[in-house]
GUZADREN-208509 format. One record per atom (N, C-alpha, C, O): residue number from 1; residue in one letter; chain; atom name; x, y, z. Coordinates in nm, 3 decimals. Atoms other than C-alpha are relative to their C-alpha. Layout:
BEGIN
NUM_A_A_CA_X_Y_Z
...
//
This chain:
BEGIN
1_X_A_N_0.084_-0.117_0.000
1_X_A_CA_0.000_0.000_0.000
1_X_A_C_0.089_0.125_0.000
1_X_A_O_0.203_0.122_0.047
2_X_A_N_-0.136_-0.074_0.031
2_X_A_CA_0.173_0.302_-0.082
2_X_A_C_-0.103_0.143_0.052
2_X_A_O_-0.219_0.180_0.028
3_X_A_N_0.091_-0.110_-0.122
3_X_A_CA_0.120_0.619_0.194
3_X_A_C_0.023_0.117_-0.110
3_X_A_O_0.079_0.122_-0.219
4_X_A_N_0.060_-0.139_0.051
4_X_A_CA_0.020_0.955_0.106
4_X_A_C_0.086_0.062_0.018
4_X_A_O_0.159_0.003_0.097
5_X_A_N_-0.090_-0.069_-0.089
5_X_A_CA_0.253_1.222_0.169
5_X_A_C_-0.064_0.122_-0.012
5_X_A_O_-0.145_0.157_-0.098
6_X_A_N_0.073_-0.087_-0.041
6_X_A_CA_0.178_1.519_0.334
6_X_A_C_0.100_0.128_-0.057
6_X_A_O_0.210_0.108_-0.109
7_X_A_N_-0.044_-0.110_0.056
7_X_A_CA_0.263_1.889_0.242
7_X_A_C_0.188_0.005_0.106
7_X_A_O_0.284_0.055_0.047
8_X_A_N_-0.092_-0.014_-0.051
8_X_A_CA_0.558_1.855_0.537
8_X_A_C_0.126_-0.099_-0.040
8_X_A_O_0.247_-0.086_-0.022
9_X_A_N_-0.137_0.105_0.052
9_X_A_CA_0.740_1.545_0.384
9_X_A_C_0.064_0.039_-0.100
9_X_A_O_0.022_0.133_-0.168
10_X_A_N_-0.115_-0.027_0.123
10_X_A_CA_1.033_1.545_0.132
10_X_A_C_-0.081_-0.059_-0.128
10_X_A_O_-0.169_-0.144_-0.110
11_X_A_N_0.034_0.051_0.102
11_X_A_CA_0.953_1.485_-0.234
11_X_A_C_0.059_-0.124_0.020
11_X_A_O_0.143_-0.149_0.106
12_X_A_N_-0.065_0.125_0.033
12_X_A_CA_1.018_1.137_-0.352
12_X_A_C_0.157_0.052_-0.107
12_X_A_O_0.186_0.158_-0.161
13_X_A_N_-0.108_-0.029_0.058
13_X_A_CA_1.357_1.076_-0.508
13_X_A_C_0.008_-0.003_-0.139
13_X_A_O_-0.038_-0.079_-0.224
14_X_A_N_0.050_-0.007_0.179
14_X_A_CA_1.399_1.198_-0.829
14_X_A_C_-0.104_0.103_-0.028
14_X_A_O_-0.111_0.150_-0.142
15_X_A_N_0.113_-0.112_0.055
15_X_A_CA_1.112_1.447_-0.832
15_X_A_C_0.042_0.115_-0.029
15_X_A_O_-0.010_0.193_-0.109
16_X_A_N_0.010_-0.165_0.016
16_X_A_CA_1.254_1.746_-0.806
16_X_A_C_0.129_0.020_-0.099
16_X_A_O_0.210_0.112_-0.088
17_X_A_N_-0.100_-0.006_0.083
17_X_A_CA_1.487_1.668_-1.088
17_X_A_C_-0.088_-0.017_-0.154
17_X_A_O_-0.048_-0.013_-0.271
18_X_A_N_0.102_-0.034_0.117
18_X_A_CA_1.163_1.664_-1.301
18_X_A_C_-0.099_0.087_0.005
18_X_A_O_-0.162_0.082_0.111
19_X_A_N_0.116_-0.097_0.006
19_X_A_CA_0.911_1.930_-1.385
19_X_A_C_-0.114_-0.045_-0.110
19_X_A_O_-0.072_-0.061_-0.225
20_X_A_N_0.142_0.039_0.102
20_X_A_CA_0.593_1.837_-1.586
20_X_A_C_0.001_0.103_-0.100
20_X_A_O_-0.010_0.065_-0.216
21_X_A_N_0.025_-0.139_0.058
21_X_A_CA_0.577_2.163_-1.730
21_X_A_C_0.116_0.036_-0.141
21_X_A_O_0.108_0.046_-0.263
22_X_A_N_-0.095_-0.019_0.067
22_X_A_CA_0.933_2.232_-1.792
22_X_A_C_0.088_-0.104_-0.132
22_X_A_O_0.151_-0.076_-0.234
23_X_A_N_-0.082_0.077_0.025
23_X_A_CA_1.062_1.914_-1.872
23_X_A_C_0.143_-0.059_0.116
23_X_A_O_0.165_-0.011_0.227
24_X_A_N_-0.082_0.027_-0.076
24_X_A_CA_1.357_1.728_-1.738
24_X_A_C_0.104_0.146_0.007
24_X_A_O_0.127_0.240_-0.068
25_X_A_N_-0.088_-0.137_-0.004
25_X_A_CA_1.606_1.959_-1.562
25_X_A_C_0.162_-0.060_0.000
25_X_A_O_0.191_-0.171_0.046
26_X_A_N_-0.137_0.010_-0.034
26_X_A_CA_2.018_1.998_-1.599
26_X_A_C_0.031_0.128_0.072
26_X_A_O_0.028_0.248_0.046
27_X_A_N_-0.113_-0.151_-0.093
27_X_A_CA_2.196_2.191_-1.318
27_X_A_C_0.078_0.051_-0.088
27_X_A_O_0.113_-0.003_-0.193
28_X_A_N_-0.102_-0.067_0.039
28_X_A_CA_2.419_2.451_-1.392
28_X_A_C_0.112_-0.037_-0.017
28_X_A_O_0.178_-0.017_-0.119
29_X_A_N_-0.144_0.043_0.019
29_X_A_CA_2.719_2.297_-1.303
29_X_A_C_0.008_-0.141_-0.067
29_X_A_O_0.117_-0.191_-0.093
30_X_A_N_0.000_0.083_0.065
30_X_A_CA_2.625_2.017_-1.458
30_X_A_C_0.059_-0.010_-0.162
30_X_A_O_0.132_-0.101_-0.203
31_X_A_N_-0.063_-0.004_0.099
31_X_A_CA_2.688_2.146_-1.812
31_X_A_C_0.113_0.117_0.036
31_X_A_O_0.144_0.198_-0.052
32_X_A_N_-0.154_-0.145_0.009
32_X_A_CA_3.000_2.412_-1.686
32_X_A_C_0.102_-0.145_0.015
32_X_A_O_0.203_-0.149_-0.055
33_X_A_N_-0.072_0.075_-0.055
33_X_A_CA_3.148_2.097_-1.539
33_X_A_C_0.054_0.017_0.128
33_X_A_O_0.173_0.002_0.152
34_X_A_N_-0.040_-0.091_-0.115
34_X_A_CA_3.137_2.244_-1.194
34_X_A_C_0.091_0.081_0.000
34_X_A_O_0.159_0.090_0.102
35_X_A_N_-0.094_-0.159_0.038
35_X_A_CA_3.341_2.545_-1.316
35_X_A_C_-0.120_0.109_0.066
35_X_A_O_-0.225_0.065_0.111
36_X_A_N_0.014_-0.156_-0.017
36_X_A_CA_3.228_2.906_-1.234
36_X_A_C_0.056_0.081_-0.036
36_X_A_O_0.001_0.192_-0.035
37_X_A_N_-0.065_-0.129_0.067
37_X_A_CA_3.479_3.103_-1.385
37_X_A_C_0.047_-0.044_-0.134
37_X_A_O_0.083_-0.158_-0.163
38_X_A_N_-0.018_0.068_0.161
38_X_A_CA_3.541_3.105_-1.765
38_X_A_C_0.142_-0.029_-0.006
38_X_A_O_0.220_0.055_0.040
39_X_A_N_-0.118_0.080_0.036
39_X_A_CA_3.843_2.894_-1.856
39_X_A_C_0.149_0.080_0.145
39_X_A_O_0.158_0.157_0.240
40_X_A_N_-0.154_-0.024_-0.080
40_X_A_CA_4.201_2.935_-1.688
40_X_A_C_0.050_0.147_0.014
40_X_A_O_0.098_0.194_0.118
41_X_A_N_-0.024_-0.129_0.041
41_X_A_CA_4.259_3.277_-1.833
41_X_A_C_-0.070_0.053_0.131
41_X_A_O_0.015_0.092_0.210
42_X_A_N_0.102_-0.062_-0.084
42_X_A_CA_3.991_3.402_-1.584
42_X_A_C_-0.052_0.114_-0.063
42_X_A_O_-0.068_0.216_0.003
43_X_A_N_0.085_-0.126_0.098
43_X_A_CA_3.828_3.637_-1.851
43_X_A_C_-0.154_0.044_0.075
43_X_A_O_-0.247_-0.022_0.119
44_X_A_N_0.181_-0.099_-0.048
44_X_A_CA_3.508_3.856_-1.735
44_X_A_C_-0.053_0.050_-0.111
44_X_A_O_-0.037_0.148_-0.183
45_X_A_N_0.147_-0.062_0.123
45_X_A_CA_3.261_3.900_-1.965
45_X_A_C_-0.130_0.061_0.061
45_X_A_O_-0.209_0.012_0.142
46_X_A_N_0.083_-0.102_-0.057
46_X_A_CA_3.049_4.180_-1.908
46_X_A_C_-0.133_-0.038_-0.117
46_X_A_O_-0.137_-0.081_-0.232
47_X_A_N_0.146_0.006_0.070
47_X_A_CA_2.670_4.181_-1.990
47_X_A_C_-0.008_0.026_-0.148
47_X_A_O_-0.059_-0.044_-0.235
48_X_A_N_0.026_-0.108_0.142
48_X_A_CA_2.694_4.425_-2.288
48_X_A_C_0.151_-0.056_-0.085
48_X_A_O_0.169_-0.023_-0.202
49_X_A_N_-0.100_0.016_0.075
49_X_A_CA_3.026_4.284_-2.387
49_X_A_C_-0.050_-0.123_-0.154
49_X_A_O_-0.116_-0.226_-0.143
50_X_A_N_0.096_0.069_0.104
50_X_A_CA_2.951_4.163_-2.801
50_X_A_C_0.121_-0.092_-0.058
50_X_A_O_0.238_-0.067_-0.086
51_X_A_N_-0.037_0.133_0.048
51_X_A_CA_3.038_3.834_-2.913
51_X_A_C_-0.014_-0.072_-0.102
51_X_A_O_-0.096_-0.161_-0.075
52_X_A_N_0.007_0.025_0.121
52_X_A_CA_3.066_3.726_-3.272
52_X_A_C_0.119_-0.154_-0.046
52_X_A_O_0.229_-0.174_0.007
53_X_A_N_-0.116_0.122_0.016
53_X_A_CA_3.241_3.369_-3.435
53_X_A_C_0.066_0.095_-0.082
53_X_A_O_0.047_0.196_-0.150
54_X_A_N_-0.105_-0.016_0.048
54_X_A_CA_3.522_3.381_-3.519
54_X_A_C_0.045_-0.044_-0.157
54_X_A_O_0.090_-0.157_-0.179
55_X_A_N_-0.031_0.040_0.127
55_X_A_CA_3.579_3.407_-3.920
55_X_A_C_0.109_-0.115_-0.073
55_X_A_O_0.100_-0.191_-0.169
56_X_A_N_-0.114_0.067_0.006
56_X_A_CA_3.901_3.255_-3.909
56_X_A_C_0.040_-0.158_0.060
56_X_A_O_0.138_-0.232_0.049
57_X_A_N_0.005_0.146_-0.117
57_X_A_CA_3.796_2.943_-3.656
57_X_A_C_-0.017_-0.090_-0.125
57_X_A_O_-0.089_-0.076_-0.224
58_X_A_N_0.102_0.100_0.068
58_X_A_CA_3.774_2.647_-3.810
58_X_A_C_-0.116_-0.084_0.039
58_X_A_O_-0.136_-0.072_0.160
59_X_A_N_0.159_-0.015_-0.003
59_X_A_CA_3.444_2.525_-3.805
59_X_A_C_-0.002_-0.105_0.104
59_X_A_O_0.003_-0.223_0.072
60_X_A_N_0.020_0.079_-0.124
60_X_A_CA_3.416_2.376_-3.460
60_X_A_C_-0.169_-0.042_0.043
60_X_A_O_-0.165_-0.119_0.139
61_X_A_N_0.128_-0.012_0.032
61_X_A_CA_3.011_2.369_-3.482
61_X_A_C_-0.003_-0.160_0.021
61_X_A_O_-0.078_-0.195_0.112
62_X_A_N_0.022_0.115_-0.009
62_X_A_CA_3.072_1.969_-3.535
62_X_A_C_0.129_-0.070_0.069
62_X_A_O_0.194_-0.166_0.028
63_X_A_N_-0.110_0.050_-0.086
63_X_A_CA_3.326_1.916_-3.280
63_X_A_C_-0.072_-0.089_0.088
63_X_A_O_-0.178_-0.030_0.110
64_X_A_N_0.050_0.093_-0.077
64_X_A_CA_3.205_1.634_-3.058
64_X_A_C_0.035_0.015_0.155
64_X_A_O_-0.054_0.016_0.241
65_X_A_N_-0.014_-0.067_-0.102
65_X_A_CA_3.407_1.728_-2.767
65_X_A_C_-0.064_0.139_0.061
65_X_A_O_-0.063_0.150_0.183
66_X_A_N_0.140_-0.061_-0.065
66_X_A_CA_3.142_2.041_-2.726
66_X_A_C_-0.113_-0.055_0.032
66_X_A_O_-0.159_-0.157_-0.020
67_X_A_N_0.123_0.107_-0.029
67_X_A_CA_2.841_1.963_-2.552
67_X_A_C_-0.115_0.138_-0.072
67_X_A_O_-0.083_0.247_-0.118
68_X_A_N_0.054_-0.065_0.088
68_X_A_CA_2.511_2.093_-2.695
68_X_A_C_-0.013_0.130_0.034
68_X_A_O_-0.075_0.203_-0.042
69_X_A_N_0.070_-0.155_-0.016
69_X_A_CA_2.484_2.430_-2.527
69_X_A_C_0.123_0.085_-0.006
69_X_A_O_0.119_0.198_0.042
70_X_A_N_-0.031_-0.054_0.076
70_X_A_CA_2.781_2.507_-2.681
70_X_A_C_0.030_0.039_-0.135
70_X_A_O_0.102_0.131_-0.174
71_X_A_N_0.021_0.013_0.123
71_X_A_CA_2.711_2.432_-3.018
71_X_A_C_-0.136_0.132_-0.023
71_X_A_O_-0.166_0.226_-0.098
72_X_A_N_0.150_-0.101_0.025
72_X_A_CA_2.391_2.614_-2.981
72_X_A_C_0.024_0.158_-0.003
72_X_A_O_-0.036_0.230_-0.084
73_X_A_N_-0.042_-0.098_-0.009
73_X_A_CA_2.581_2.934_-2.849
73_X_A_C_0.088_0.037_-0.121
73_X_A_O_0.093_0.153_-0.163
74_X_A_N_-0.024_-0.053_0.159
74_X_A_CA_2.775_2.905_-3.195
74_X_A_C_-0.070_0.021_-0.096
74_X_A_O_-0.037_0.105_-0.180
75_X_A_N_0.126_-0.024_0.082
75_X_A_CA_2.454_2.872_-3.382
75_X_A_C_-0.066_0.177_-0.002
75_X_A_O_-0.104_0.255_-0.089
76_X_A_N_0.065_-0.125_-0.047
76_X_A_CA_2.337_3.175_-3.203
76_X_A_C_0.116_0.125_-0.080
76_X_A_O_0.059_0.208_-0.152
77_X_A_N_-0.151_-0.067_0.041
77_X_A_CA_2.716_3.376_-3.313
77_X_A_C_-0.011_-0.036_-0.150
77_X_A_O_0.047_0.033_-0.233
78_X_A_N_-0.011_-0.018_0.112
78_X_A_CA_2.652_3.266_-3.605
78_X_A_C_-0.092_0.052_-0.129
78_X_A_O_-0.081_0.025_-0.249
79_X_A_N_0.129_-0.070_0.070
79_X_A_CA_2.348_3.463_-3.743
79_X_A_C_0.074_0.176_0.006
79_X_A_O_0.096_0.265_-0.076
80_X_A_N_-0.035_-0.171_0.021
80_X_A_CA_2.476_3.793_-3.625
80_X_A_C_0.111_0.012_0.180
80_X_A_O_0.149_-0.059_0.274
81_X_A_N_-0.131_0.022_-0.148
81_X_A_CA_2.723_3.933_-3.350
81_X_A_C_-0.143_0.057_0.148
81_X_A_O_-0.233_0.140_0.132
82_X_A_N_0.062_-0.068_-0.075
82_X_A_CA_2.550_3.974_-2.996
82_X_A_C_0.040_-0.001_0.121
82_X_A_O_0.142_-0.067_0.140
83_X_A_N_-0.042_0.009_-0.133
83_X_A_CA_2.573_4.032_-2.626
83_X_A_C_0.024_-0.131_0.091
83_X_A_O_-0.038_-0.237_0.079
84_X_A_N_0.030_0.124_-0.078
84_X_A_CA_2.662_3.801_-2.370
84_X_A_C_-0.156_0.027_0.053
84_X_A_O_-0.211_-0.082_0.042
85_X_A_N_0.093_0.013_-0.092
85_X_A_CA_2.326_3.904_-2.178
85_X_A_C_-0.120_-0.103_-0.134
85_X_A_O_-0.184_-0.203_-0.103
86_X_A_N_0.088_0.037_0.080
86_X_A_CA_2.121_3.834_-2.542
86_X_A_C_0.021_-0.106_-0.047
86_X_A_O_-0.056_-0.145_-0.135
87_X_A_N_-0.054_0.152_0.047
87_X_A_CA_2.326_3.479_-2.587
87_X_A_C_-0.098_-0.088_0.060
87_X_A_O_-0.165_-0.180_0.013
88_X_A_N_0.076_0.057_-0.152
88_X_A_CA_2.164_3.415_-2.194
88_X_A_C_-0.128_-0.034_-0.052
88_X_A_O_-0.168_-0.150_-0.050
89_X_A_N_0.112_-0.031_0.012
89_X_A_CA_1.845_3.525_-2.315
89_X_A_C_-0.067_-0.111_-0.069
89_X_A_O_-0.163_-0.180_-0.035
90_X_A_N_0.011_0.080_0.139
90_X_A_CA_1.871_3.334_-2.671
90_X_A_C_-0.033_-0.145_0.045
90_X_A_O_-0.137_-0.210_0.031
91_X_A_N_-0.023_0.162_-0.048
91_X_A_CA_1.990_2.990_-2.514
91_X_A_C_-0.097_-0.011_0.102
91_X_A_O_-0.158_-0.119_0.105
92_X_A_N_0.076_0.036_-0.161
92_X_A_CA_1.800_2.992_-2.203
92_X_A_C_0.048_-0.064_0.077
92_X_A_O_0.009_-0.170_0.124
93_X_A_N_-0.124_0.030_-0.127
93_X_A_CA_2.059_2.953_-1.979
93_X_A_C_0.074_0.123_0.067
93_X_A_O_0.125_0.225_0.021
94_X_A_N_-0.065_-0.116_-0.071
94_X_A_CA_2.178_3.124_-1.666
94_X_A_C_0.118_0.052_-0.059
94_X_A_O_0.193_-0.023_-0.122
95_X_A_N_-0.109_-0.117_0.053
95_X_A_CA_2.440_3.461_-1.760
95_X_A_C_0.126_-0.094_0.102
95_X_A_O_0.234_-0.082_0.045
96_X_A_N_-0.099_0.059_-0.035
96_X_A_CA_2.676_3.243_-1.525
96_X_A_C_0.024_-0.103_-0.036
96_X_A_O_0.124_-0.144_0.022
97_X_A_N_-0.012_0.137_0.085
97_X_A_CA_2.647_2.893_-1.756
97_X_A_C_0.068_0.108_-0.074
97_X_A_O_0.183_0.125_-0.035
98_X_A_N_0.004_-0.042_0.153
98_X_A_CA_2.680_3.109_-2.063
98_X_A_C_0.152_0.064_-0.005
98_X_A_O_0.232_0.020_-0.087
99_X_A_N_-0.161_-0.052_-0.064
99_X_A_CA_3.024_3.317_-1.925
99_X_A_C_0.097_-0.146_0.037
99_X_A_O_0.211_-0.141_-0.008
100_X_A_N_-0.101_0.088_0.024
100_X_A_CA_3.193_2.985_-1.853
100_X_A_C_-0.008_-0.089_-0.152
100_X_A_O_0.091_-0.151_-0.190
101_X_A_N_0.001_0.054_0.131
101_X_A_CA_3.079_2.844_-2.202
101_X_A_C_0.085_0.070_-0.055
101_X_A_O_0.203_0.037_-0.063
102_X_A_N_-0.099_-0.107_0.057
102_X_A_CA_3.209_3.143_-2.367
102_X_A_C_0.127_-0.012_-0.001
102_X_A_O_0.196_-0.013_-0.103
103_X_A_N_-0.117_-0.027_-0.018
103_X_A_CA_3.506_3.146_-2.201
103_X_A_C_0.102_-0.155_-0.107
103_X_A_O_0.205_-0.172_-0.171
104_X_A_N_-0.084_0.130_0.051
104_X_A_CA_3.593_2.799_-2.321
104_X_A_C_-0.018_-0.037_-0.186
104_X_A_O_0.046_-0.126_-0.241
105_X_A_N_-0.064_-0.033_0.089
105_X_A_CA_3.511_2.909_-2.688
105_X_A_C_0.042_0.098_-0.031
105_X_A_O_0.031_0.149_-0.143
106_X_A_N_-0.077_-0.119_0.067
106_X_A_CA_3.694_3.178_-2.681
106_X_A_C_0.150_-0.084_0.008
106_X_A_O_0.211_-0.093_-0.098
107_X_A_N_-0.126_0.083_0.004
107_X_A_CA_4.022_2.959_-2.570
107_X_A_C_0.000_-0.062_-0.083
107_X_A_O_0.118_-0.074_-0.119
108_X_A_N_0.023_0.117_0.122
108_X_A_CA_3.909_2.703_-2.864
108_X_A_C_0.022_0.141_-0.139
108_X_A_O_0.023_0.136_-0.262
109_X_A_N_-0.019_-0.104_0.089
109_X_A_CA_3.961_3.026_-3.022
109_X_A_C_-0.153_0.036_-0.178
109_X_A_O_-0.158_0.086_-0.290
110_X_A_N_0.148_0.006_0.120
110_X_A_CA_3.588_2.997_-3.237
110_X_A_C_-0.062_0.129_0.011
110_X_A_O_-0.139_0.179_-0.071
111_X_A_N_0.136_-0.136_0.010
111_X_A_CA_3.436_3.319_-3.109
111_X_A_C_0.090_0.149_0.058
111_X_A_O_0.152_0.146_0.164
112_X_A_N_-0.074_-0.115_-0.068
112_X_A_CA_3.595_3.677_-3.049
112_X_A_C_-0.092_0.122_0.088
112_X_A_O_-0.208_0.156_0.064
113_X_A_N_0.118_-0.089_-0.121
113_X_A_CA_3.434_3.917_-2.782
113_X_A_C_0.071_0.119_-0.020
113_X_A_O_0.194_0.133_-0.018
114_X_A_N_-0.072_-0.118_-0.014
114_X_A_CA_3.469_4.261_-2.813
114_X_A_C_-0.065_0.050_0.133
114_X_A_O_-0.187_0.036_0.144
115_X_A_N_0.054_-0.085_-0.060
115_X_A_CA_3.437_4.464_-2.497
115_X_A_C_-0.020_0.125_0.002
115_X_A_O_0.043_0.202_-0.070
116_X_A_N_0.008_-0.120_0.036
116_X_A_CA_3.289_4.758_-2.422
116_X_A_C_0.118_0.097_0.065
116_X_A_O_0.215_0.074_0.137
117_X_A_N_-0.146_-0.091_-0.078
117_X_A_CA_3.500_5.067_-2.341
117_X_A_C_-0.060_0.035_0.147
117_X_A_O_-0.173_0.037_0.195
118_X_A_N_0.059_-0.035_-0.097
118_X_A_CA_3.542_5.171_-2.039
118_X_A_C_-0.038_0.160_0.031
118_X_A_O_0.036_0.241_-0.024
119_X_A_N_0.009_-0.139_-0.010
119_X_A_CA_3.380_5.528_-1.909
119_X_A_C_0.126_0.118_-0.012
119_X_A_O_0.131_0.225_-0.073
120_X_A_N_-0.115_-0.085_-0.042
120_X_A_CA_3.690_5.682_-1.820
120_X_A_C_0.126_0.048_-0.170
120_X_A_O_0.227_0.112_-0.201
121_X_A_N_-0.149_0.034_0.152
121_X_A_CA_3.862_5.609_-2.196
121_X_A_C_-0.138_0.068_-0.125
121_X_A_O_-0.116_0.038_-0.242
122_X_A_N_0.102_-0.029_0.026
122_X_A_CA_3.505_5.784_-2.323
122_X_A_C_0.021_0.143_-0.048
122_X_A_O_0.066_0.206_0.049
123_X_A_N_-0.050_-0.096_-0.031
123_X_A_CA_3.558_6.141_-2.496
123_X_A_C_-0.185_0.064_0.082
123_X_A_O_-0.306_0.047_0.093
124_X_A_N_0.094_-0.117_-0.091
124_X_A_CA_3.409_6.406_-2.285
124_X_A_C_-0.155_0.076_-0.034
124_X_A_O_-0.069_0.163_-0.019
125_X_A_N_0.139_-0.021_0.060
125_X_A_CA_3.061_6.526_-2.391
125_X_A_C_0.004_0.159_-0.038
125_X_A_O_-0.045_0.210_-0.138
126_X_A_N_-0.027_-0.148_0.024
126_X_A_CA_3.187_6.922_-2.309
126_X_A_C_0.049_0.002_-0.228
126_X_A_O_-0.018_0.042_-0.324
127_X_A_N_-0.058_0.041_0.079
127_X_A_CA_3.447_6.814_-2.607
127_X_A_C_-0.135_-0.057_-0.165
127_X_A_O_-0.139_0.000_-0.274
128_X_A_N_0.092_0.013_0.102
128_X_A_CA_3.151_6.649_-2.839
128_X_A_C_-0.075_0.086_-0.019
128_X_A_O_-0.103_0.084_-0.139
129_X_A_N_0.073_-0.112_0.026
129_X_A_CA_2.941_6.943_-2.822
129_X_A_C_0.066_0.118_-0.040
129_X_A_O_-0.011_0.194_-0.100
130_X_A_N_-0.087_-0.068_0.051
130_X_A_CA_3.202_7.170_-2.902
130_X_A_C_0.041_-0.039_-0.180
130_X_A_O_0.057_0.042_-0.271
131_X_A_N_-0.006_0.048_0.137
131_X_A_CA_3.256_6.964_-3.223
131_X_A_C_-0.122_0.029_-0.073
131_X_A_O_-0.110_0.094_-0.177
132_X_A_N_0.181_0.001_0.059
132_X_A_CA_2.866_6.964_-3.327
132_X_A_C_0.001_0.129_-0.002
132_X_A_O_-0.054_0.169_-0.104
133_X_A_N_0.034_-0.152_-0.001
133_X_A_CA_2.874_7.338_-3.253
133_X_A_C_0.075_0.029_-0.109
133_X_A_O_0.023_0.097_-0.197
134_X_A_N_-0.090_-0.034_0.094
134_X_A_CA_3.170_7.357_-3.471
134_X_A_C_-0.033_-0.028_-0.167
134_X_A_O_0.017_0.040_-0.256
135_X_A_N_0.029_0.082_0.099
135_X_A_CA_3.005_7.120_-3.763
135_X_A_C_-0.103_0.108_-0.053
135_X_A_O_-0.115_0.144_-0.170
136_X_A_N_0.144_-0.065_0.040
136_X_A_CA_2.685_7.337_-3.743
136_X_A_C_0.014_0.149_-0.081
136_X_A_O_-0.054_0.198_-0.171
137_X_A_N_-0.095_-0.101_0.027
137_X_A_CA_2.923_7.641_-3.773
137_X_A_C_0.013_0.022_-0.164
137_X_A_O_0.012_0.127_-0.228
138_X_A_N_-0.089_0.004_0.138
138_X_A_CA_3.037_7.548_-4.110
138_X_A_C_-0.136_0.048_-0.106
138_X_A_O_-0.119_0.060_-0.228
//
C-alpha cells in the first residue's frame, strides 16, 4: 500500500529533478562541469560585452568534444554578432552557464568578444558638443 505524503514530507527521489511543465532539468554545473569562472585565463565577460564567431575558426560547430549548449551558443554567433546578456536570453541559460561556455570558446579560439570601453577612456561630452557646434558652424 503506498502512503500519502503530506505537504511537510520530502519529495520522492527523483522528483525534483523533473518538472511536468518544464521538462527534465540539468543543473548549472552540470553542463559548466562544476566550473564558475570562464576557462584558466579568468576572462570577465560583461553583460553588454559583443560576441561574434570567429571568421578565421575552423568550423568547430561539429566538434564532438562540445556539448550541446555550446554548439547552440555558436549557432546563435553565427546569425549575427550579440551580447553576452542576449546569448543568456537566446539559449536559455543562466548569464553564469553562458560566461563559462564562452570562455571555453573563446580559448578554442571559435568566437571573439569585443568589450565595451570603459567610461573613463570615453571622450568628454563638453568636447563632443564643441565639435557639433563647430560642424553646425560650417
Amino acid at each position: 500500500m503506498r502512503k500519502l505524503r503530506g505537504d511537510n514530507e520530502p519529495p520522492e527521489p527523483g522528483a525534483q529533478w523533473y518538472d511536468a511543465e518544464a521538462g527534465p532539468l540539468v543543473r548549472p554545473y552540470a553542463m559548466t562541469g562544476g566550473r564558475t569562472a570562464p576557462g584558466p585565463s579568468g576572462v570577465r565577460f560583461d553583460l553588454i560585452a559583443l560576441v561574434s564567431l570567429d571568421t578565421a575558426a575552423p568550423a568547430s560547430g561539429d566538434d564532438t568534444s562540445l556539448g550541446p549548449e555550446h554548439r547552440a551558443l555558436i549557432e546563435l554567433c553565427r546569425t549575427e554578432t550579440q551580447s553576452v546578456a542576449e546569448l543568456a536570453a537566446d539559449a536559455d541559460l543562466p548569464v553564469g552557464v553562458v560566461r563559462v561556455l564562452l570562455g571555453d570558446l573563446l580559448e578554442l579560439g571559435v568566437v571573439r568578444v569585443t568589450r565595451p570601453v570603459p567610461p573613463a577612456q570615453l571622450p568628454d561630452e563638453k568636447i563632443l558638443r564643441e565639435v557639433i557646434d563647430g560642424l553646425r558652424a560650417l
